[in-house]
Biopython code that builds the backbone (N, CA, C, O; Angstrom):
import numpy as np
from Bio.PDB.StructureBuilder import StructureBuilder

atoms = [
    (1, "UNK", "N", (28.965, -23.803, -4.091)),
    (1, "UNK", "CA", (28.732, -22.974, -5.244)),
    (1, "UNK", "C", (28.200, -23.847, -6.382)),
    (1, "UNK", "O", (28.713, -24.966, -6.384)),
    (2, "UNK", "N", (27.291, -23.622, -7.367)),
    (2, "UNK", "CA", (26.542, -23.971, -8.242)),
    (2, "UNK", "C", (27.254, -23.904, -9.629)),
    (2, "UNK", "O", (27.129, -22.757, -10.057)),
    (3, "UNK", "N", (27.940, -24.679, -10.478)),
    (3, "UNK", "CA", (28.115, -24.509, -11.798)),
    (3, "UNK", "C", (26.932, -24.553, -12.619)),
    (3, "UNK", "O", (25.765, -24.905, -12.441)),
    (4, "UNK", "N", (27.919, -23.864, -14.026)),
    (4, "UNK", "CA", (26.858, -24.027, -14.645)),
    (4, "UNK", "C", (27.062, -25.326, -15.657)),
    (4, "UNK", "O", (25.993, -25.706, -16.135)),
    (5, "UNK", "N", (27.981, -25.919, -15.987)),
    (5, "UNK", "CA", (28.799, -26.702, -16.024)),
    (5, "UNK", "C", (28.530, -28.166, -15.551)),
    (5, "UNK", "O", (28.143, -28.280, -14.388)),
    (6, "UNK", "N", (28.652, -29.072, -16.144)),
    (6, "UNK", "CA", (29.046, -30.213, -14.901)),
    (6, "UNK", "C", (30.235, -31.177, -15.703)),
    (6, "UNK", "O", (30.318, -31.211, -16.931)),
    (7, "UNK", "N", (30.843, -31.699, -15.079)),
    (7, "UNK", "CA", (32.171, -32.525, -15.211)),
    (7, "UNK", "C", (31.492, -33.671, -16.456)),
    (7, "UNK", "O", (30.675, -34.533, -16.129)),
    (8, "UNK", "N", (31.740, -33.587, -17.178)),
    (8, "UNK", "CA", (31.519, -34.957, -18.360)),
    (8, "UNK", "C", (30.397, -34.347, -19.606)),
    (8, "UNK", "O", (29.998, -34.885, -20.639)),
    (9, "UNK", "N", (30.155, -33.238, -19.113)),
    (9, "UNK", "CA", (29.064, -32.230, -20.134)),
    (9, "UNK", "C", (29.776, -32.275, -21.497)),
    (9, "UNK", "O", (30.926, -31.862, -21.642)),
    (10, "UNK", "N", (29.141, -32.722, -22.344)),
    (10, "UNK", "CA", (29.616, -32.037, -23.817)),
    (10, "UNK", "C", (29.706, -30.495, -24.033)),
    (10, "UNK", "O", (28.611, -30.089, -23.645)),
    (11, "UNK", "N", (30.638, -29.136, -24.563)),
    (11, "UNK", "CA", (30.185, -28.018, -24.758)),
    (11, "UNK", "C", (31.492, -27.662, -25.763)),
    (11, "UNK", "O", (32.549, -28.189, -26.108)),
    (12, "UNK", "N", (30.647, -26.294, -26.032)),
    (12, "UNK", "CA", (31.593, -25.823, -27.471)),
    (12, "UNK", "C", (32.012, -24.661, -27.057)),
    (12, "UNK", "O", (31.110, -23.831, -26.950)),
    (13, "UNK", "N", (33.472, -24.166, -26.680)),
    (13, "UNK", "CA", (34.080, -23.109, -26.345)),
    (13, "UNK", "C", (34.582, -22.610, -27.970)),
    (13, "UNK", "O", (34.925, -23.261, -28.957)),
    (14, "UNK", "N", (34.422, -20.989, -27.677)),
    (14, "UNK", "CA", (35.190, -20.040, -28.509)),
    (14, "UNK", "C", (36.545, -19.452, -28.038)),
    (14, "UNK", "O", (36.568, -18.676, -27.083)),
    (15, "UNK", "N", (37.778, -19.844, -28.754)),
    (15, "UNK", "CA", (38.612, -19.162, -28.437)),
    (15, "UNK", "C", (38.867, -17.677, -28.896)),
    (15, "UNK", "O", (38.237, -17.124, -29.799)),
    (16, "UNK", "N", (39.896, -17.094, -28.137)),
    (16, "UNK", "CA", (40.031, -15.684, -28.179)),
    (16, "UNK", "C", (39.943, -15.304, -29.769)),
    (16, "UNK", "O", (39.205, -14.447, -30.253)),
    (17, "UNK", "N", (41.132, -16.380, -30.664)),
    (17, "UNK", "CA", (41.570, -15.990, -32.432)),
    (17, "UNK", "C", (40.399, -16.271, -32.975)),
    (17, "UNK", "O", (40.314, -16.085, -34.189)),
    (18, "UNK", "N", (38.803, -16.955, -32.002)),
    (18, "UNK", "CA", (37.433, -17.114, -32.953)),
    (18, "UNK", "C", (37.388, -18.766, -33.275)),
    (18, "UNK", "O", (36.386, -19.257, -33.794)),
    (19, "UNK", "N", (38.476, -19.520, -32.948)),
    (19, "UNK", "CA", (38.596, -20.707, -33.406)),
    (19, "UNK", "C", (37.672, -21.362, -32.338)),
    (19, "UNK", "O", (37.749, -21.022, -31.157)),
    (20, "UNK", "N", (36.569, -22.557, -32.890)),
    (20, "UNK", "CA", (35.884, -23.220, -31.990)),
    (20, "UNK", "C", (36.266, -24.564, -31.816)),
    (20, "UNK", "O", (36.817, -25.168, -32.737)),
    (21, "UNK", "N", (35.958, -25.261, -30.389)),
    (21, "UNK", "CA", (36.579, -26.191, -30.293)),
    (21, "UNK", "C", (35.275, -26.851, -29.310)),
    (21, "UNK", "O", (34.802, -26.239, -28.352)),
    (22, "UNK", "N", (34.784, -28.302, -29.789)),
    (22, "UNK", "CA", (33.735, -29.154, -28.637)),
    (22, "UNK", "C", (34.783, -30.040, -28.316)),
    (22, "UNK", "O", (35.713, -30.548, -28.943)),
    (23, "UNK", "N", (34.274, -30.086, -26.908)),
    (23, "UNK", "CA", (34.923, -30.752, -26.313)),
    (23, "UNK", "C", (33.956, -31.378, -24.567)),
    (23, "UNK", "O", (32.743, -31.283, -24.384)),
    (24, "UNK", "N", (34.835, -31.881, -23.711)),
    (24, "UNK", "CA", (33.744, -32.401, -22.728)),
    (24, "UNK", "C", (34.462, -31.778, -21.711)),
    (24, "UNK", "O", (35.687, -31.904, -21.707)),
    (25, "UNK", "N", (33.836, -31.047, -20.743)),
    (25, "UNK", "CA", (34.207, -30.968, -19.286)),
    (25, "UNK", "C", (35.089, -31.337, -18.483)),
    (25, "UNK", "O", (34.499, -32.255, -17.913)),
    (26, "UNK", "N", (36.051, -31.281, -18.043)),
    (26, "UNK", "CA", (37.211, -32.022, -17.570)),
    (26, "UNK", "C", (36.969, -31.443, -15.565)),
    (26, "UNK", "O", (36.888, -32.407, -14.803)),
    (27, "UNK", "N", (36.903, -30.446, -15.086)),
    (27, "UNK", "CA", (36.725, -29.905, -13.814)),
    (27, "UNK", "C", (36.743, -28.132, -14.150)),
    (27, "UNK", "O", (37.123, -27.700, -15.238)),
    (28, "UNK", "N", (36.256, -27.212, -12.993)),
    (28, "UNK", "CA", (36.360, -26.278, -12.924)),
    (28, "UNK", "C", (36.891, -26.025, -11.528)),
    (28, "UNK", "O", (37.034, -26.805, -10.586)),
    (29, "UNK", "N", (37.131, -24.804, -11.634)),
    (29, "UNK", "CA", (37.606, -23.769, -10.377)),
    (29, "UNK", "C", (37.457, -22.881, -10.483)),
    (29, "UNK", "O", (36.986, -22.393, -11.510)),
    (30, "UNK", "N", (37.847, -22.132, -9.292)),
    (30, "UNK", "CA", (37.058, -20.527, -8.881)),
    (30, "UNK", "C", (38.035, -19.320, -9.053)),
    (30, "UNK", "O", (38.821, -18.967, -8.174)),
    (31, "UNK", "N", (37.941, -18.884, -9.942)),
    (31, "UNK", "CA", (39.267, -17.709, -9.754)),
    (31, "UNK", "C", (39.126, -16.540, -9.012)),
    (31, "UNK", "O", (38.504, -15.486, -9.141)),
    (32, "UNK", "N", (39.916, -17.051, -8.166)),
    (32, "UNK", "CA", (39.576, -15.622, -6.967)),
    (32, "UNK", "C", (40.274, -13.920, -6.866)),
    (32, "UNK", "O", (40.307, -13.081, -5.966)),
    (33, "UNK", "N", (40.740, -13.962, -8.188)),
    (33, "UNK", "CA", (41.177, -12.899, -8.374)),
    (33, "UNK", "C", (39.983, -11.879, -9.715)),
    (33, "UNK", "O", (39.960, -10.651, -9.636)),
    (34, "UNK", "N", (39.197, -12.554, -10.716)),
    (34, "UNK", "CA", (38.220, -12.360, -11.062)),
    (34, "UNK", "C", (37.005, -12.966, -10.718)),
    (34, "UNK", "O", (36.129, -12.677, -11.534)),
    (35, "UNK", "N", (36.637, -13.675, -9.842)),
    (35, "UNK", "CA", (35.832, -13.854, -9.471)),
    (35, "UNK", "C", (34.657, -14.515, -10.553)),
    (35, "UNK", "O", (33.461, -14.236, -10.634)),
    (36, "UNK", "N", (35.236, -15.213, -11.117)),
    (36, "UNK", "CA", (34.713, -16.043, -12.210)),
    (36, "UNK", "C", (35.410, -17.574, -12.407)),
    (36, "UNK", "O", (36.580, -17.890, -12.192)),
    (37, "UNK", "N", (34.245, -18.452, -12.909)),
    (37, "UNK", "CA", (34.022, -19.738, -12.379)),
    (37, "UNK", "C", (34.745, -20.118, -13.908)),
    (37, "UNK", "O", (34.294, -19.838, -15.018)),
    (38, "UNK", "N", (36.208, -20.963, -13.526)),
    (38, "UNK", "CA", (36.696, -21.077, -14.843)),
    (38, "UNK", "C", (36.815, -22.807, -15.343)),
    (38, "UNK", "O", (37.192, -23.514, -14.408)),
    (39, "UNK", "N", (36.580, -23.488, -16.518)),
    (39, "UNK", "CA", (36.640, -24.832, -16.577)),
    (39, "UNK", "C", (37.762, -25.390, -17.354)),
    (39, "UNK", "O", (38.262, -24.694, -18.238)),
    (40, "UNK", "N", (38.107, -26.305, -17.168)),
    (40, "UNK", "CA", (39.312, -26.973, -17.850)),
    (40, "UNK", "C", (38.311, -28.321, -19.096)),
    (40, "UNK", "O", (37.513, -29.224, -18.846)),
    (41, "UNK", "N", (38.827, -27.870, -20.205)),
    (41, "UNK", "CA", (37.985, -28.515, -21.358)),
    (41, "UNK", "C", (39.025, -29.505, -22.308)),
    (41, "UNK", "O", (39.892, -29.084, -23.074)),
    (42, "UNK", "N", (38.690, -30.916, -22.037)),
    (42, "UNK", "CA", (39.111, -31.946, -22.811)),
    (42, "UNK", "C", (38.696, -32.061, -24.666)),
    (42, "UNK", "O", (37.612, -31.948, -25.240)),
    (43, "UNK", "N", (39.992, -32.309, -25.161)),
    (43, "UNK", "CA", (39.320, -32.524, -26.558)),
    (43, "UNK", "C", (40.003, -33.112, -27.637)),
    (43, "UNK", "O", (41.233, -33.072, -27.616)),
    (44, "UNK", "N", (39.348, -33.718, -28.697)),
    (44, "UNK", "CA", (40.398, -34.173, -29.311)),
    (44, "UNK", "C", (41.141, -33.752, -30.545)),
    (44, "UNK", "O", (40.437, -33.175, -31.373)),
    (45, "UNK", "N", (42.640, -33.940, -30.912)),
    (45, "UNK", "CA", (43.190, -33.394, -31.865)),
    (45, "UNK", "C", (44.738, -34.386, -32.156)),
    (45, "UNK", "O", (45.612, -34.693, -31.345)),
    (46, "UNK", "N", (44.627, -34.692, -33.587)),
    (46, "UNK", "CA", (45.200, -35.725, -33.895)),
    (46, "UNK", "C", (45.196, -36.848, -33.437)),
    (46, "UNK", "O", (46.207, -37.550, -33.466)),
    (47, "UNK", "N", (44.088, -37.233, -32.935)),
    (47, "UNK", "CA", (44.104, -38.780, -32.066)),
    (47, "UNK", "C", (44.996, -38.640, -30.784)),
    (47, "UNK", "O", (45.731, -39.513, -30.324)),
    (48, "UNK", "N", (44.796, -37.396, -30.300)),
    (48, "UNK", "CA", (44.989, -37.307, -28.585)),
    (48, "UNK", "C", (44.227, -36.435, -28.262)),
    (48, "UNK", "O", (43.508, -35.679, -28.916)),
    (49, "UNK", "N", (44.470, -36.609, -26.862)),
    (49, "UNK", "CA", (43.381, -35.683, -26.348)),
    (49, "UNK", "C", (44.269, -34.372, -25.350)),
    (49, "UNK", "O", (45.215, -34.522, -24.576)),
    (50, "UNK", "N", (43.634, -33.286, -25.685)),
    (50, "UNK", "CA", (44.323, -32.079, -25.402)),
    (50, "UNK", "C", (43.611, -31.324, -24.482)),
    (50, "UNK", "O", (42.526, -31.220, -25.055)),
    (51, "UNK", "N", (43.512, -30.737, -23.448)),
    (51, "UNK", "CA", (43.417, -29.803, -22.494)),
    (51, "UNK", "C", (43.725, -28.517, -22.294)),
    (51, "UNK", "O", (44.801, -28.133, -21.837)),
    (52, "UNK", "N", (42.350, -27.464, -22.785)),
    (52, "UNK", "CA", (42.604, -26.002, -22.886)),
    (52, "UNK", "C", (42.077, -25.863, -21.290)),
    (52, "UNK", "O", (41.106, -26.385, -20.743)),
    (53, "UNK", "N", (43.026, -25.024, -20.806)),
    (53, "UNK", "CA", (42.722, -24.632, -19.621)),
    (53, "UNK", "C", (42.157, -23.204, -19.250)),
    (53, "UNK", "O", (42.358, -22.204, -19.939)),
    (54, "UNK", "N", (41.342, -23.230, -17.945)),
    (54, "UNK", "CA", (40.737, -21.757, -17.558)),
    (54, "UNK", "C", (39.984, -20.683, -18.629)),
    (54, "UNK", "O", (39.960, -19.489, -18.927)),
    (55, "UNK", "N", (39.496, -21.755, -18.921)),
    (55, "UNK", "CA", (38.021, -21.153, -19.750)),
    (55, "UNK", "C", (36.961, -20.071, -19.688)),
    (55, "UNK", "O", (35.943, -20.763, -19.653)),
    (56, "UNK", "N", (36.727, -19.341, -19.667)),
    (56, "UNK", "CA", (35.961, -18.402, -18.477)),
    (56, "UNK", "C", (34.633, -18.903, -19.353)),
    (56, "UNK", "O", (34.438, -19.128, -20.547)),
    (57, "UNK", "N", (33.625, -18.978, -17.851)),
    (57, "UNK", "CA", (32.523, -19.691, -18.009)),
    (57, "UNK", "C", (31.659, -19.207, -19.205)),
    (57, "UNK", "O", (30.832, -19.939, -19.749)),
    (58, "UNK", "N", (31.975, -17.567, -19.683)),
    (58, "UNK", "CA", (31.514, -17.074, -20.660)),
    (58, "UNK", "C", (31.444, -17.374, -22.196)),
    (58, "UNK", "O", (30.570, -17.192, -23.044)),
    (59, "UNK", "N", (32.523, -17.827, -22.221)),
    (59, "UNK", "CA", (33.407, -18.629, -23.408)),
    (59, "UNK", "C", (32.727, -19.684, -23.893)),
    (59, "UNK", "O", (33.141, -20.003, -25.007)),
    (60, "UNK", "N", (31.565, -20.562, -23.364)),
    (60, "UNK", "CA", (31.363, -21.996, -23.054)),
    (60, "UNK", "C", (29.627, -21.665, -23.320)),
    (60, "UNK", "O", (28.913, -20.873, -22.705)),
    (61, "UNK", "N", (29.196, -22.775, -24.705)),
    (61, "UNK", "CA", (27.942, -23.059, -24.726)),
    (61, "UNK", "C", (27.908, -24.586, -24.656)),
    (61, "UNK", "O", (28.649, -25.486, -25.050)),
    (62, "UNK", "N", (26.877, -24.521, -24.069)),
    (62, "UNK", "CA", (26.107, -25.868, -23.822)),
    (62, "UNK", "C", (25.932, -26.893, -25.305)),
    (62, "UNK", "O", (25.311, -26.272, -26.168)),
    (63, "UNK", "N", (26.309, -28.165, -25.705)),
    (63, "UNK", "CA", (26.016, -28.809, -26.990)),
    (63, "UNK", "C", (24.614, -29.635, -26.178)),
    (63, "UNK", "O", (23.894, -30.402, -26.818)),
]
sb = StructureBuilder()
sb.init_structure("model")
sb.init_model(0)
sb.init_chain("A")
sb.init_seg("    ")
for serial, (resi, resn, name, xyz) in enumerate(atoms, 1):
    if name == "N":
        sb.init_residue(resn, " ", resi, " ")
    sb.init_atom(name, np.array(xyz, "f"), 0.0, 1.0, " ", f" {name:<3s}", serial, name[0])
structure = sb.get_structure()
C-alpha cells in the first residue's frame, strides 16, 4: 500500500479543538475498521518530544 506520508516528512496536523501542531512523521498504520491510513506524529513541547497518535491521513498537510 502507498502512503501519502513518508516516515521523517515534516507536516502540520489540525487537531479536532482547531489547535495546530508541525511536527515530523513518526510511522503509520492501517485501520481496518475505517479503512483509513492513520500516522503517528512526533513533536515538540517544552523541550520534549511528544507523540499524537492515529492521525487520520485527512488531518495532515504536507510542510
Amino acid at each position: 500500500m502507498e502512503v501519502k506520508f513518508k516516515k521523517g516528512q515534516s507536516v502540520r496536523i489540525t487537531k479536532r479543538n482547531g489547535e495546530i501542531i508541525n511536527g515530523i512523521v513518526r510511522d503509520w498504520d492501517y485501520n481496518i475498521c475505517t479503512f483509513v491510513r492513520e500516522y503517528n506524529i512526533d513533536y515538540m513541547k517544552n523541550g520534549q518530544v511528544w507523540t499524537v497518535i492515529c492521525v487520520p491521513e485527512d488531518a495532515i498537510k504536507e510542510l
